[in-house]
N, C-alpha and C positions, 0 to 999 in steps of 0.2 A: 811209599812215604819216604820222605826225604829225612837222611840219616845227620842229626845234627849232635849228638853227643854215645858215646862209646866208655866202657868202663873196661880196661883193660887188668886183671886179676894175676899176678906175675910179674915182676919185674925183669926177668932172666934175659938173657940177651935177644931170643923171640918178642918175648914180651916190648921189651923198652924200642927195638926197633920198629912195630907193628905201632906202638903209643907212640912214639917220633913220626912215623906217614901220616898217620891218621890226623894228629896235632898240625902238622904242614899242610894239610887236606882243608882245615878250616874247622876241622871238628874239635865239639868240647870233649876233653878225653880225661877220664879219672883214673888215675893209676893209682892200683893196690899190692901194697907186698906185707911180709909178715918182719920183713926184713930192714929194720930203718937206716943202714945204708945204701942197700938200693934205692928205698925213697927218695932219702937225699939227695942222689944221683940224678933222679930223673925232674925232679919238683920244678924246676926253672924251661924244661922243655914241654909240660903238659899243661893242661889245666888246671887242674889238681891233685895233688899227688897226698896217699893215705896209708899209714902203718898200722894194721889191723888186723885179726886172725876172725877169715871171716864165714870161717865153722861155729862161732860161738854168734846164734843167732840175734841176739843183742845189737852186736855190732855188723851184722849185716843190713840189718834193719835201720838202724845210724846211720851206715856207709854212703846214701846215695847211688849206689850202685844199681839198685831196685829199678831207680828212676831212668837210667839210660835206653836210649832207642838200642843199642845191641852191647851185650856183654860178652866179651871173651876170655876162657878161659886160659890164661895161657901158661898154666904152668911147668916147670920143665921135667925134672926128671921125680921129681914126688907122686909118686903116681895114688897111690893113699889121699893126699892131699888135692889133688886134680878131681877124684872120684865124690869125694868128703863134699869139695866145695861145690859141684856142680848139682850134685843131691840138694844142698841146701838150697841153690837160686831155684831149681825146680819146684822145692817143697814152700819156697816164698812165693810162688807164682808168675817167674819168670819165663817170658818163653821164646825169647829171642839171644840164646843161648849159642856161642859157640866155642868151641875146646880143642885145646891143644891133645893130641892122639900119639902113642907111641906104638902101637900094632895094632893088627885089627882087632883084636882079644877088647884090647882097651878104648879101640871107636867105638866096638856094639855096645859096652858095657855103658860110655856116656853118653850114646843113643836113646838109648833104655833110660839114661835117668834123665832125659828130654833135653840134652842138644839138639838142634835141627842142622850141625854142620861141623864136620871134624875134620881138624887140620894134621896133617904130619909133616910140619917142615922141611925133612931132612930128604923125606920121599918125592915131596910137590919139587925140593931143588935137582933132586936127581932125575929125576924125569925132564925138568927143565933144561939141564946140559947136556942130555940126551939128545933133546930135540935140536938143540945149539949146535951140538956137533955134527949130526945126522943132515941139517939143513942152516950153512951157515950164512946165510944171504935173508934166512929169515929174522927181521926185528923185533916181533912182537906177533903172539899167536895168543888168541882168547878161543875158548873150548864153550857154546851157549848149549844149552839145557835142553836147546834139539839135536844136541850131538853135530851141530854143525862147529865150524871153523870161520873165524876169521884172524888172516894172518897181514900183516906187511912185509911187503917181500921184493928186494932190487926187479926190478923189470928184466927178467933174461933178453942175453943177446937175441934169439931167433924172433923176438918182436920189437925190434929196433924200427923206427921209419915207418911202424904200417901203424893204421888206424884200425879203431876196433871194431869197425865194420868191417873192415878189409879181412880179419884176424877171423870173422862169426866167432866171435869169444865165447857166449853163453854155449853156442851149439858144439863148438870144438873140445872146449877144456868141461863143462858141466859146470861152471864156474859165474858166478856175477864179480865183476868189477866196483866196489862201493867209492872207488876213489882214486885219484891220482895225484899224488905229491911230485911236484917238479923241484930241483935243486936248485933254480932261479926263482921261486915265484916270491911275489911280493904280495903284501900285503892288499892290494889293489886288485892285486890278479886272482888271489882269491876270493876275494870279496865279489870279484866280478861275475867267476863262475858260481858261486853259489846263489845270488841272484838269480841268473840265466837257470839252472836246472839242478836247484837245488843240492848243487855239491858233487851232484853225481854225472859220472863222464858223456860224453856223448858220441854218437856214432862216428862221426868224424873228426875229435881227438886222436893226437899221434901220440903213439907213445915210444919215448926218448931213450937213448942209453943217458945214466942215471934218474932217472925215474925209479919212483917207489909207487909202487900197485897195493891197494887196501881190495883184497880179495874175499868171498864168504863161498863156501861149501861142504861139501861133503871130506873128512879125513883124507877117504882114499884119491880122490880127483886131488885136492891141491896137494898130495903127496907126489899122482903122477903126474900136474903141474912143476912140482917144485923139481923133475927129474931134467927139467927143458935145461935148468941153470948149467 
């Protein structure tokens, strides 16, 4: 189901910047705090922005909150009040439910009161500069729910000039090729391949110094892919 409106619970700096993407994303977003100048803060950048405490089931039930395809909790260092509120969208019959986490202690506990997904900011960033630092050629790395990888990643030198028949890419790296970003192409030129063979490369594409490769696999293979760079 296509996700069209989001209730973001928190205004803290987590908060207001996940309601700023999501608001830029096209999404309707309601933004809740207990706190009316954060409110005021954010009101002009969301959809709807609401000062409300919304442990007092009254006003949750008022809020509109109910009604969003996914709610997040995002509160910051309240952890009483992250617990408090998450209990009550559960005990309203929410169940698309997701929460801001400050240890594990505190994922399981808003597991238990029916999040289906718990965020630790500070952890997801630190791992993310990890990876940054560890492989800095890669752009952009997505982790799917099969424990696979897909990452974008400069095309190393040692496949400069060959095509990816020439390379038996699949059989060499364990690796599929989903794509090839060139640093000339036009808007024509991609249009053109995607027509031809739906996006995806074909045996006798070269690929370029500067080239960017949209890879899927296993961690460990485009790890020891990413060893070529």
């Amino acid at each position: 189901m296509k996700v069209r409106s989001c209730a973001v619970i928190g205004m803290g700096l987590f908060g207001r910047s996940l309601a700023y993407a999501l608001n830029d994303l096209g999404i309707n977003v309601l933004a809740v705090d207990k706190n009316g100048k954060l409110v005021e803060m954010v009101k002009d950048r969301v959809t709807r922005a609401l000062c409300t405490d919304l442990t007092i089931p009254a006003n949750l039930i008022d809020s509109g909150v109910l009604d969003a395809d996914r709610i997040i909790v995002a509160i910051g260092e309240n952890l009483e009040q992250s617990i408090l509120v998450t209990a009550m969208l559960y005990t309203h019959g929410a169940g698309n439910i997701y929460a801001r986490a400050h240890s594990d202690i505190h994922s399981q506990v808003l597991r238990t009161l029916g999040a289906i997904r718990t965020i630790d900011p500070e952890e997801e960033m630190g791992e993310r500069l990890a990876q940054e630092i560890y492989a800095p050629d890669v752009m952009a790395r997505i982790t799917l729910s099969t424990g696979q990888q897909v990452v974008e990643v400069n095309a190393p030198r040692p496949l400069w000039g060959k095509t990816v028949l020439e390379l038996d890419f699949r059989r060499r790296f364990l690796l599929n090729i989903l794509a090839i970003k060139r640093i000339d192409d036009t808007d024509q030129t991609r249009a053109a391949r995607l027509e031809r063979n739906g996006g995806l490369p074909n045996p006798d594409d070269k690929i370029n110094e500067g080239d960017i490769l949209v890879v899927i696999g296993s961690p460990e293979m485009i790890s020891a892919f990413l060893e070529l760079t």
